[in-house]
Backbone bond lengths (Angstrom), bond angles and torsions (degrees), N, CA, C in turn:
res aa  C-N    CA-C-N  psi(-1)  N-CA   C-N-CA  omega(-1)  CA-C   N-CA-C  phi
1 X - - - 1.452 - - 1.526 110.50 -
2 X 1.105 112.65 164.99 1.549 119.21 -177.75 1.415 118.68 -53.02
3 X 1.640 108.48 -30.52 1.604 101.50 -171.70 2.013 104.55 -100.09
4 X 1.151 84.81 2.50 1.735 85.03 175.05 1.627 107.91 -63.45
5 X 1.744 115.10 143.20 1.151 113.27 155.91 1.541 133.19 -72.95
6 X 1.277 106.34 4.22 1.514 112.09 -175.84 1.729 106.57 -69.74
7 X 1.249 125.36 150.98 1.573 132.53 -177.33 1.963 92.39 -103.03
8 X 1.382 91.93 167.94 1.404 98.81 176.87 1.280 99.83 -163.02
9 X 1.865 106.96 153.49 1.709 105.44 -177.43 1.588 96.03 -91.05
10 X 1.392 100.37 -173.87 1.372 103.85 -165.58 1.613 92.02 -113.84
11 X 1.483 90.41 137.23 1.430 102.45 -153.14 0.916 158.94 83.51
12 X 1.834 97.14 7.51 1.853 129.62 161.11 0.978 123.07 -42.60
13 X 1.171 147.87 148.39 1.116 149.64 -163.13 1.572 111.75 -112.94
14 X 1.469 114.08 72.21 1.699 121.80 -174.64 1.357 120.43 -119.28
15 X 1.489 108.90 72.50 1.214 119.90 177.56 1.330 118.29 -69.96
16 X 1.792 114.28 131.20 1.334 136.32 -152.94 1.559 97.74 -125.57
17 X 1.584 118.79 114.71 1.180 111.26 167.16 1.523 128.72 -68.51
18 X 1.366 105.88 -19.15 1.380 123.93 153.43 1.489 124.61 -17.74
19 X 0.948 87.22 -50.36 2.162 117.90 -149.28 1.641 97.98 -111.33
20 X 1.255 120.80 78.61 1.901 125.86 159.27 1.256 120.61 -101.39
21 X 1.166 79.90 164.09 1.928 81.98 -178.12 1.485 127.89 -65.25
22 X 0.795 145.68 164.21 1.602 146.67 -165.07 1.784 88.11 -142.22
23 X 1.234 114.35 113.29 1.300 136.75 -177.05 2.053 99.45 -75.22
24 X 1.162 106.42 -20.76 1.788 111.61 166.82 0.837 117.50 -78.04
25 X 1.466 111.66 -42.59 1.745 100.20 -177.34 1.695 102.54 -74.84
26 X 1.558 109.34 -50.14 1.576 91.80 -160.88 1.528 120.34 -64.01
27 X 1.560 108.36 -26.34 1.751 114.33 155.90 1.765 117.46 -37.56
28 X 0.870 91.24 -47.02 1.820 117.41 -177.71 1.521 98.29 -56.13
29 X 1.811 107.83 -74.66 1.550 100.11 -158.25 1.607 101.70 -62.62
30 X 1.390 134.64 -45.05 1.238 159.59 177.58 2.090 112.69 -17.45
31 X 1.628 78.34 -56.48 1.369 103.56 176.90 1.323 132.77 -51.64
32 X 2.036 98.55 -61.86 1.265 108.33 152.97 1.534 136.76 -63.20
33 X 0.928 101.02 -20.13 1.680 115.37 -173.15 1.719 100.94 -73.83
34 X 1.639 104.60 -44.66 1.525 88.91 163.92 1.291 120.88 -87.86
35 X 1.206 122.58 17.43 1.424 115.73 174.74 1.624 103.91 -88.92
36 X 1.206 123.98 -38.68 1.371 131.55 -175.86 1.426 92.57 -73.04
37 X 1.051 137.27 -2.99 1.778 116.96 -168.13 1.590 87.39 -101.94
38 X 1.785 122.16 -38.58 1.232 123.04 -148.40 1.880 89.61 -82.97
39 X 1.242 121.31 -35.12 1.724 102.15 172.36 1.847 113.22 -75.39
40 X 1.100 110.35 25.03 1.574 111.51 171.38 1.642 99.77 74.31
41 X 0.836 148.30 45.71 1.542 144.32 170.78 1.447 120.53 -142.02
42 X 1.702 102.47 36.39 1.349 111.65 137.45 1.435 123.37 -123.33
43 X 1.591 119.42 141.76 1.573 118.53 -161.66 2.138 83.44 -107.53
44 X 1.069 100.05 169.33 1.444 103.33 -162.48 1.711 120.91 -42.98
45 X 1.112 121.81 -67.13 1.594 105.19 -178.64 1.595 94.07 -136.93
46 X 1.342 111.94 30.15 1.428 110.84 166.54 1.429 116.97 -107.41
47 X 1.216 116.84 162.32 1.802 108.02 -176.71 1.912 101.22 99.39
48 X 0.937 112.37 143.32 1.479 119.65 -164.33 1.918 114.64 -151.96
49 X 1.152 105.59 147.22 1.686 116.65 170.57 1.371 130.52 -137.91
50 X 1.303 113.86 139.06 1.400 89.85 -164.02 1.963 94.66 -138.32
51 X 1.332 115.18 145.47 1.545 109.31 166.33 1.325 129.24 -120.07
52 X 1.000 148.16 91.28 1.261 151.17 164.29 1.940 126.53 -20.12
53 X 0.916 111.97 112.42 1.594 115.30 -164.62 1.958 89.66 -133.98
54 X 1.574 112.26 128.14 1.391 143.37 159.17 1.462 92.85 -34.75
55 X 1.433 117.83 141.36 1.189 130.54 158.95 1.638 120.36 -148.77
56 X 1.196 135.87 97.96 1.224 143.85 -173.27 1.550 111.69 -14.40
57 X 1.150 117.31 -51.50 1.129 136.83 179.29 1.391 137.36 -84.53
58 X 1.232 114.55 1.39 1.639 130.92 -165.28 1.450 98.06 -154.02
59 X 1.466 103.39 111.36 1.944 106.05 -172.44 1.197 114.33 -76.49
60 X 1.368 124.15 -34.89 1.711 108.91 157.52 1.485 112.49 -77.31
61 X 1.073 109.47 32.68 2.025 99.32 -178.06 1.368 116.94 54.72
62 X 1.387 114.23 -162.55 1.951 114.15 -171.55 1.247 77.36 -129.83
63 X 1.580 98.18 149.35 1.548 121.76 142.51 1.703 132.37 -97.96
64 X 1.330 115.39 171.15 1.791 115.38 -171.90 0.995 70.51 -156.36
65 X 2.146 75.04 127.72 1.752 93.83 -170.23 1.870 84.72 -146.01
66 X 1.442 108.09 172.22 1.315 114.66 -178.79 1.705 102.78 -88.63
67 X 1.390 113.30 140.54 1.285 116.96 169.08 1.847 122.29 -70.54
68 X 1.244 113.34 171.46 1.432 114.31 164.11 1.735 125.63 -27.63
69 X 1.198 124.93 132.88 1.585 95.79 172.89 1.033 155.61 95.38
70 X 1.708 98.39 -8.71 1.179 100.54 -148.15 1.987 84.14 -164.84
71 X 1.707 80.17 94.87 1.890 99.34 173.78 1.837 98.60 -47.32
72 X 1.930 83.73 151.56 2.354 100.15 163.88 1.686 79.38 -83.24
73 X 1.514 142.26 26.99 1.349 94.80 161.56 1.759 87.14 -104.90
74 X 1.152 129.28 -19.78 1.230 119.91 -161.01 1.859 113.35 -95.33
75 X 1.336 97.75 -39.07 1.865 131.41 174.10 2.169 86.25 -25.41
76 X 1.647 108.64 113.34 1.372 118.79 148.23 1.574 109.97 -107.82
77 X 1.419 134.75 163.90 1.600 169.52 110.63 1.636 81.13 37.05
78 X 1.166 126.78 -59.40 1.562 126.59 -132.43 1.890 98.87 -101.26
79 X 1.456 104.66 -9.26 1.373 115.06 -168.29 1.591 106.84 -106.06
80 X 1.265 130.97 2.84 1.232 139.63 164.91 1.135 129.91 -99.15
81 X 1.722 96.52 140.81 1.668 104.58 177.10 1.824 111.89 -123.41
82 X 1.552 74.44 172.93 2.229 79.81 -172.54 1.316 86.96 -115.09
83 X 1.368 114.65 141.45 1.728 129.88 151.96 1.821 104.40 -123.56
84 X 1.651 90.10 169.43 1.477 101.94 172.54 1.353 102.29 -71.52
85 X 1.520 99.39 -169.79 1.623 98.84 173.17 1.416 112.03 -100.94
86 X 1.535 109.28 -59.18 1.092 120.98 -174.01 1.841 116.25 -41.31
87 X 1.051 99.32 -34.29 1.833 104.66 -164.88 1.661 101.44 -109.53
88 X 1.509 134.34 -11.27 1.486 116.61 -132.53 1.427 145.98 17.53
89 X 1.512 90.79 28.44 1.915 84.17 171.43 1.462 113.44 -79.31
90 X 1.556 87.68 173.48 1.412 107.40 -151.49 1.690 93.93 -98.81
91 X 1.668 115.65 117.57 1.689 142.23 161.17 0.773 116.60 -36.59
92 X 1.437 90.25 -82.41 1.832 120.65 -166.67 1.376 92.76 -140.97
93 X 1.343 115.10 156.16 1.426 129.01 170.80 1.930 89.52 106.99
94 X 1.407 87.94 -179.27 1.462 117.92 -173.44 1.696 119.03 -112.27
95 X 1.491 84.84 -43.83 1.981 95.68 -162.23 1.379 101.96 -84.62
96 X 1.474 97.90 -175.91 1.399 95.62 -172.64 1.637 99.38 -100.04
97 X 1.028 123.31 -171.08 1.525 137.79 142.35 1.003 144.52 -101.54
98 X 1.766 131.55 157.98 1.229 125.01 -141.62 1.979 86.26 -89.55
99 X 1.668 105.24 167.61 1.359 112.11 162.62 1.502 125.55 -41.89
100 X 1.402 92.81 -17.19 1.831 101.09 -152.30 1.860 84.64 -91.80
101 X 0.661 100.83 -32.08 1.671 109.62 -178.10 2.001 88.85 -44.41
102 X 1.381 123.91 -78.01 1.565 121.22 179.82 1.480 121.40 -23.91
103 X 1.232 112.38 -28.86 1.859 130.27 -172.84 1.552 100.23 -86.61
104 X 1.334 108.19 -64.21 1.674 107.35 174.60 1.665 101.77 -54.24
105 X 1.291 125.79 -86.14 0.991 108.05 -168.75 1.369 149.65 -51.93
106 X 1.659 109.47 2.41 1.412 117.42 155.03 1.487 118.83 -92.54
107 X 1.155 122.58 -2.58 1.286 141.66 163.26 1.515 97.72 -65.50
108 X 1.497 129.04 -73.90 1.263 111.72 -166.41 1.298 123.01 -73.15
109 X 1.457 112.61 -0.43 1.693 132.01 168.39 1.445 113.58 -50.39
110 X 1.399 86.84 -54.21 1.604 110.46 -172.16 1.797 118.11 -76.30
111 X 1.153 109.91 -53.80 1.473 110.91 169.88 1.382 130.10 -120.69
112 X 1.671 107.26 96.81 0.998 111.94 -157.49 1.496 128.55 -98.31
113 X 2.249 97.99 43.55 1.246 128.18 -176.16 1.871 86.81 -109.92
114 X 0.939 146.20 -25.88 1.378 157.03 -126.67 1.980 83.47 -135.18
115 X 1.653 98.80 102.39 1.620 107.12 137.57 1.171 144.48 -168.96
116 X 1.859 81.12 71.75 1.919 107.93 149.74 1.062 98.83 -147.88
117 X 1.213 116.96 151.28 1.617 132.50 159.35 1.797 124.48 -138.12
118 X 1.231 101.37 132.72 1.329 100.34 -159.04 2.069 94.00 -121.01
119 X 1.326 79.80 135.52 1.571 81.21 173.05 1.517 120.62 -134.55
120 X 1.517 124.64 130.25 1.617 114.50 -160.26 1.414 101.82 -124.00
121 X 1.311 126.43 -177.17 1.623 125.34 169.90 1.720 81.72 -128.84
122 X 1.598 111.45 105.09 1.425 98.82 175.31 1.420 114.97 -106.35
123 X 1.495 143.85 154.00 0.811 141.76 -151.46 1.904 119.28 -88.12
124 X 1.619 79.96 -37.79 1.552 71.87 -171.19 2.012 100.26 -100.31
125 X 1.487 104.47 18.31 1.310 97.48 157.95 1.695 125.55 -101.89
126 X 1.175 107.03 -23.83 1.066 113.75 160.17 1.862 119.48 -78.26
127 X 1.385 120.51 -11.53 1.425 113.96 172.80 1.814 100.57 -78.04
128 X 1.185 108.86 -53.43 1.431 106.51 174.05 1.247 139.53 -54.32
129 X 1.136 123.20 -22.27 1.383 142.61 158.54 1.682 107.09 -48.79
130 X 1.380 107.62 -59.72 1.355 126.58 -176.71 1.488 121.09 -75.63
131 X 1.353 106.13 -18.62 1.581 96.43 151.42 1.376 126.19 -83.33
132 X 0.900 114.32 15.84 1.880 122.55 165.59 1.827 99.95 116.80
133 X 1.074 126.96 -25.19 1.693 119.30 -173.56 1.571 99.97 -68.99
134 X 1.691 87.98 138.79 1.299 113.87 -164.60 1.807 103.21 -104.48
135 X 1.743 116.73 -10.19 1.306 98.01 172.73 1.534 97.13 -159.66
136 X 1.501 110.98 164.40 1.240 102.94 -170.78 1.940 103.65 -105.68
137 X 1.437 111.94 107.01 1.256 98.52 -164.80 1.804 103.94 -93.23
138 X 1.259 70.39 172.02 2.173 82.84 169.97 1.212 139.04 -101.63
139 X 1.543 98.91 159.53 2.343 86.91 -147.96 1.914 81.34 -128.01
140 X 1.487 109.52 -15.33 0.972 121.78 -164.96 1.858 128.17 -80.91
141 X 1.305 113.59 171.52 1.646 109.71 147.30 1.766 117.75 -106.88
142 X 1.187 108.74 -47.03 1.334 100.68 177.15 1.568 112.16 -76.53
143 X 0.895 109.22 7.34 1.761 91.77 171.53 2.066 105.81 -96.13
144 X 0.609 117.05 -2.90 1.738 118.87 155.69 1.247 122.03 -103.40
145 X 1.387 99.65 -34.68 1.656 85.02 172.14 1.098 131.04 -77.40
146 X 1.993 118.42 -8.40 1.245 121.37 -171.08 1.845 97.33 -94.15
147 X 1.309 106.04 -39.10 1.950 115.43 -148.87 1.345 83.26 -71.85
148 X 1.847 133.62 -61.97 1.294 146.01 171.60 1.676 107.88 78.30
149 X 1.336 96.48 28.99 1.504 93.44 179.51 1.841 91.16 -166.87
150 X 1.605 112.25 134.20 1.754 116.51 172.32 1.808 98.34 -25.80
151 X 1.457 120.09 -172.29 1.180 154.81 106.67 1.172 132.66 -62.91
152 X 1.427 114.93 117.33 1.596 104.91 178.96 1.536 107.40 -107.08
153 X 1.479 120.35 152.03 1.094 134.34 -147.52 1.492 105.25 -113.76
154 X 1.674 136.15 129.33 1.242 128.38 -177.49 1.363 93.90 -93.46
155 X 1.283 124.92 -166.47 1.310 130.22 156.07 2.009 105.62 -126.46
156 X 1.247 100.33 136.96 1.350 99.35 -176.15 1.679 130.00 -20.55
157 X 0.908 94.33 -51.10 1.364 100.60 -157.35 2.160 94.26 -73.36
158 X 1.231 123.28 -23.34 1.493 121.61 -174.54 1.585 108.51 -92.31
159 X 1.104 111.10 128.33 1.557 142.66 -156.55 1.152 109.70 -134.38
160 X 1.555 122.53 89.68 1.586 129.76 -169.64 1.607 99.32 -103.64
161 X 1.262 110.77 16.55 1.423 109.28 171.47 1.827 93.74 -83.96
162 X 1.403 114.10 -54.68 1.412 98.13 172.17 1.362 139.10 -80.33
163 X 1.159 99.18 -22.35 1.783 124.79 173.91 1.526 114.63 -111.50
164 X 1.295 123.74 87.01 1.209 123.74 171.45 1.642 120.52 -67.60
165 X 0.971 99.20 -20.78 1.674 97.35 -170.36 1.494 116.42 -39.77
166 X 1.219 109.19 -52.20 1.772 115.81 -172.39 1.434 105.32 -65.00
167 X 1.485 139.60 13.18 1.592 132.83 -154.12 1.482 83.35 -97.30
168 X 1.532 121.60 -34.75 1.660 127.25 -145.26 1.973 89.94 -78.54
169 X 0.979 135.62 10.47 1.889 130.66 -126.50 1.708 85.23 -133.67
170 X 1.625 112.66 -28.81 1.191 110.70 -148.70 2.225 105.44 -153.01
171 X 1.627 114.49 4.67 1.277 117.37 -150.36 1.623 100.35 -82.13
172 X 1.622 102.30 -42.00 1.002 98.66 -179.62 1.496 149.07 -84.25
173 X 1.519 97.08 27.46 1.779 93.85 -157.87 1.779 72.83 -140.30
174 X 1.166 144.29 26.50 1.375 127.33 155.23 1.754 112.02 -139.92
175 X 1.131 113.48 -173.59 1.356 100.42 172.71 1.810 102.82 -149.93
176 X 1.230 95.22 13.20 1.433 109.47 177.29 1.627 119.30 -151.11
177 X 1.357 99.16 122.60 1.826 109.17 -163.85 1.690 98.32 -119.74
178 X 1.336 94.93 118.11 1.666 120.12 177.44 1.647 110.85 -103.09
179 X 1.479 104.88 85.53 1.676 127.02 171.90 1.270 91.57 -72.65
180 X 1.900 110.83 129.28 1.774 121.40 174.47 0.953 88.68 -99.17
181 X 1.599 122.79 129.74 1.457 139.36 167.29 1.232 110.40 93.52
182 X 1.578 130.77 5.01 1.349 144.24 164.93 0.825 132.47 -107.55
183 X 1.309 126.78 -55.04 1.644 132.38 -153.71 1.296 119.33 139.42
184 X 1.454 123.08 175.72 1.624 121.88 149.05 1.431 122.71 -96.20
185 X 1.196 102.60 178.15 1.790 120.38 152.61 1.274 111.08 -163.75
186 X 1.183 83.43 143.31 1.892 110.03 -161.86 1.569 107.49 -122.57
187 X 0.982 130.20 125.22 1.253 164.59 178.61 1.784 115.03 -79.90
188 X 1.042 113.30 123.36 1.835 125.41 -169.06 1.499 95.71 -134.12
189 X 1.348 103.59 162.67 1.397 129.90 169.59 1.877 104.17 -99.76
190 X 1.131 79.02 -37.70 2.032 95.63 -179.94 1.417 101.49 -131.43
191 X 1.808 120.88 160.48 1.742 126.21 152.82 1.679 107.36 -31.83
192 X 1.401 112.79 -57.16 1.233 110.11 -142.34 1.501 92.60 -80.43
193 X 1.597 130.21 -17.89 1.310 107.43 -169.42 1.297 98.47 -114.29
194 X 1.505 127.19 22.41 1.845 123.44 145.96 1.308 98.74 -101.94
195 X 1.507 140.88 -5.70 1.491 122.45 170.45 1.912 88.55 -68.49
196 X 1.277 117.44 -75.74 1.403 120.92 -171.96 1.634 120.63 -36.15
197 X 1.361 103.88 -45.86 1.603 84.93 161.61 1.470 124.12 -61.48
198 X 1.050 114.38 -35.27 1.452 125.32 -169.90 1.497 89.01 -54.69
199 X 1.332 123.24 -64.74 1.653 125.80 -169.48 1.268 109.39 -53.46
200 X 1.157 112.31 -32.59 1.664 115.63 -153.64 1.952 82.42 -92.43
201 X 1.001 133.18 -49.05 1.875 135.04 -169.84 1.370 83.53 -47.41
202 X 1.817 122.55 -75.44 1.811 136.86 -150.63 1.614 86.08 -47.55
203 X 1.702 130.37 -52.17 1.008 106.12 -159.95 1.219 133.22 -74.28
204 X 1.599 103.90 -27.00 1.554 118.38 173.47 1.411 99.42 -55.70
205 X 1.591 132.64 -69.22 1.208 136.94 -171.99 1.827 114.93 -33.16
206 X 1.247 103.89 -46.04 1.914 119.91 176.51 1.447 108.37 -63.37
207 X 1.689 116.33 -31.64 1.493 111.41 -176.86 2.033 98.37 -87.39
208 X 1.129 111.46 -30.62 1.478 106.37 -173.02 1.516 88.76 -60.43
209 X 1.162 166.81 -68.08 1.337 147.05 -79.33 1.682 80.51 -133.87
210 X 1.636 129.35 -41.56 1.065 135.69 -172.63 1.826 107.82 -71.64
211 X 1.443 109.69 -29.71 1.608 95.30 -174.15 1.184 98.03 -91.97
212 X 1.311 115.51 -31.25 1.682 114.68 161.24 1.793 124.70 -24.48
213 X 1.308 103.35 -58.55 1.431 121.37 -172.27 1.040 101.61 -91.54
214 X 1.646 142.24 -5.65 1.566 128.41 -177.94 1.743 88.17 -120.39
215 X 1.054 140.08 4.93 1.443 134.37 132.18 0.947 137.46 -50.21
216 X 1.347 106.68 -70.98 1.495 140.13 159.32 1.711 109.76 -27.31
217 X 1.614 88.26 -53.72 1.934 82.59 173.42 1.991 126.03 -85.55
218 X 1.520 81.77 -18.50 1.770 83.88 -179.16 1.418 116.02 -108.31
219 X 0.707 110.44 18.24 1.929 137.03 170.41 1.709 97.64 57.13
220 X 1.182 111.93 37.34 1.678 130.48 -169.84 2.192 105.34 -85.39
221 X 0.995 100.52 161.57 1.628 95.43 172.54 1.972 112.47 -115.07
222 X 1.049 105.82 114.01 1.567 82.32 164.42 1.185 141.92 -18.33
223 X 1.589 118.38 140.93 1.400 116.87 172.88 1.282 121.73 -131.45
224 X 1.655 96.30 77.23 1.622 113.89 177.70 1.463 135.00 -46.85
225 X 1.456 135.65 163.21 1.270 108.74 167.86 1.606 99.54 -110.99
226 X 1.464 96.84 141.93 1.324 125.23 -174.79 1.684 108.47 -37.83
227 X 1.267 92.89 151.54 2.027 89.07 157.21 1.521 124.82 -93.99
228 X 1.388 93.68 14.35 1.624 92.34 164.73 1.519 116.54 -103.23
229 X 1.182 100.93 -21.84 1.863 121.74 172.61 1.626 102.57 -74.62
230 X 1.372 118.26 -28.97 1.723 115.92 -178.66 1.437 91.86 -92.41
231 X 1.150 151.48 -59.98 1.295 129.60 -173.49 1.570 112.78 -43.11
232 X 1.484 116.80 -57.68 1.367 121.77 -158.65 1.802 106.05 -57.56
233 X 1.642 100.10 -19.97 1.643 101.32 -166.96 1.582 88.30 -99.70
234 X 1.073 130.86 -13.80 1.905 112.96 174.30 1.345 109.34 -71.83
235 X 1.724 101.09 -22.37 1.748 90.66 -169.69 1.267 99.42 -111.16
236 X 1.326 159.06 44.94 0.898 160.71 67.16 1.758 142.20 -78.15
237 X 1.340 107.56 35.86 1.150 115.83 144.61 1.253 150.23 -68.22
238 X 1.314 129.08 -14.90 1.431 146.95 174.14 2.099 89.64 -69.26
239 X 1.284 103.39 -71.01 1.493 107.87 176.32 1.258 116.51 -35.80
240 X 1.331 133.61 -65.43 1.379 143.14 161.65 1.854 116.41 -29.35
241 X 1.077 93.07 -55.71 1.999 106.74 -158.18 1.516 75.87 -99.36
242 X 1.004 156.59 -74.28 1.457 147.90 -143.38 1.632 120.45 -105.99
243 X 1.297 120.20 41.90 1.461 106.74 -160.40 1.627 107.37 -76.67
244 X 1.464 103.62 152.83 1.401 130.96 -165.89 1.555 84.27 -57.22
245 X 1.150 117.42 171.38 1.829 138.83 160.40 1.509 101.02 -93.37
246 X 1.297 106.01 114.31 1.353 121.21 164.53 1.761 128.85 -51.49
247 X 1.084 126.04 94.66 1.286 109.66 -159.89 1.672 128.95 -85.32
248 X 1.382 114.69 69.82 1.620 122.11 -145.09 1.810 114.47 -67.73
249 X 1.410 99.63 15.05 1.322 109.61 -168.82 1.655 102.42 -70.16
250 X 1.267 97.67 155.16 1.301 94.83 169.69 1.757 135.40 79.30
C-alpha cells in the first residue's frame, strides 16, 4: 500500500484484490483511445494514456494504462492494466508498461488536480518544430480558453519519458508539454477534457503551418492572439467551456 515502507520496481508484479477493474473506466479509456486513433494521431504502438481513478487505499489513487505493444488504436477492455503511481507496479493486469508510463505517472504525482494524461508523437507537430519554429502560437479563441495554462517547451535533446526529474521544475504552471522531436502531452482534469485539448492543441498546430504558408504566399504578417488576450482566456475559461446551469426557477 502507499504508506508501506517497502520499495518496489516498476513493473512488479503486486496484485491487490483491493484494486478491480471498473468496466466504466476501461469503456471510458477504450473509447477515447479510439477516438485519438480515428483523427489519425496515433503512430503504431507508440503514444500512450493514462486515467487516474480514487482508491481508498492508494493516496494518489491507481491509474489504467495501456500495456507494451499494443497501439490506443488497437488497445480493447481486456488488454489493460492498473498500477500505483508512485512505484508503477503492476494491480491488475499482467503486462508490463511502456517507459512513457514513468512520465505520466509522475505527472499525476505532481498534480493532483490532473487525471488524464495523454501523450502522442504527432506528426505535423513534430514536422514544425523542425522547420525552425520555436513555438506554437494562437490564431484562435478556443484554444486558451480550453488549454488555460502556457505550453511548456522541452528542448530536443530532454526526454522526461526516461528522466522524470526535470517535470517537478515546470508541472505546475502548464497543462500542455511540447517535446521537439517527440510529441506532446496534454494534461486533463477528466478523459474527456485531455481528449479536447488534444483536439483543440492538433488544431491550433494545423492553423500555424496554414497561416504560415498563406503568408508566405501573400507577403501578409500574422495575426496572433496577444498574450494579454491568452491570459484573460486562461482565467476565465472554466466560465467559457463549463458554464454553471442557470437556475431560472422562481
Amino acid at each position: 500500500m502507499d504508506g508501506s515502507n517497502r520499495t518496489f520496481q516498476v513493473n512488479e508484479l503486486t496484485p491487490d484484490p483491493s484494486v478491480v477493474f471498473d468496466p466504466r473506466v476501461a469503456k471510458s479509456y477504450v473509447t477515447y483511445a479510439h477516438r485519438l486513433a480515428a483523427r489519425g494521431l496515433v503512430n503504431s504502438s507508440v503514444g500512450g494514456m493514462v486515467i487516474r481513478v480514487a482508491h481508498p487505499d492508494y493516496q494518489d489513487g491507481v491509474c489504467y494504462a495501456k500495456p507494451q505493444g499494443i497501439s490506443l488504436e488497437e488497445v480493447e477492455a481486456e488488454d489493460l492494466v492498473i498500477t500505483d503511481i508512485p512505484w508503477g507496479r503492476i494491480l491488475q493486469g499482467e503486462r508490463a508498461t511502456t517507459v512513457g508510463h514513468q512520465m505520466n505517472r509522475e505527472i499525476l504525482r505532481l498534480r493532483p488536480d490532473v487525471n488524464c494524461v495523454i501523450h502522442l508523437h504527432h506528426d505535423e507537430m513534430i514536422a514544425f518544430m523542425a522547420a525552425g519554429y520555436e513555438t506554437i502560437r494562437s490564431f484562435s479563441l478556443t484554444y486558451g480558453y480550453l488549454m488555460q495554462k502556457p505550453a511548456h517547451y522541452l528542448p530536443a535533446h530532454l526526454n522526461v519519458e526516461e528522466d522524470v526529474g526535470p517535470i517537478k521544475t515546470f508541472i505546475q504552471d502548464t497543462n500542455c508539454i511540447i517535446m521537439k522531436r517527440h510529441g506532446f502531452t496534454v494534461l486533463g482534469r477528466s478523459v474527456s477534457e485531455a481528449y479536447h485539448r488534444t483536439c483543440v492543441l492538433v488544431s491550433e498546430i494545423k492553423r500555424n503551418i496554414i497561416v504560415e504558408q498563406l503568408c508566405a504566399a501573400n507577403g501578409k504578417t500574422p495575426e496572433y492572439i496577444s498574450e494579454e488576450e491568452m491570459a484573460y482566456m486562461a482565467t476565465h475559461g472554466d466560465a467559457v467551456m463549463y458554464p454553471k446551469l442557470v437556475n431560472k426557477a422562481g
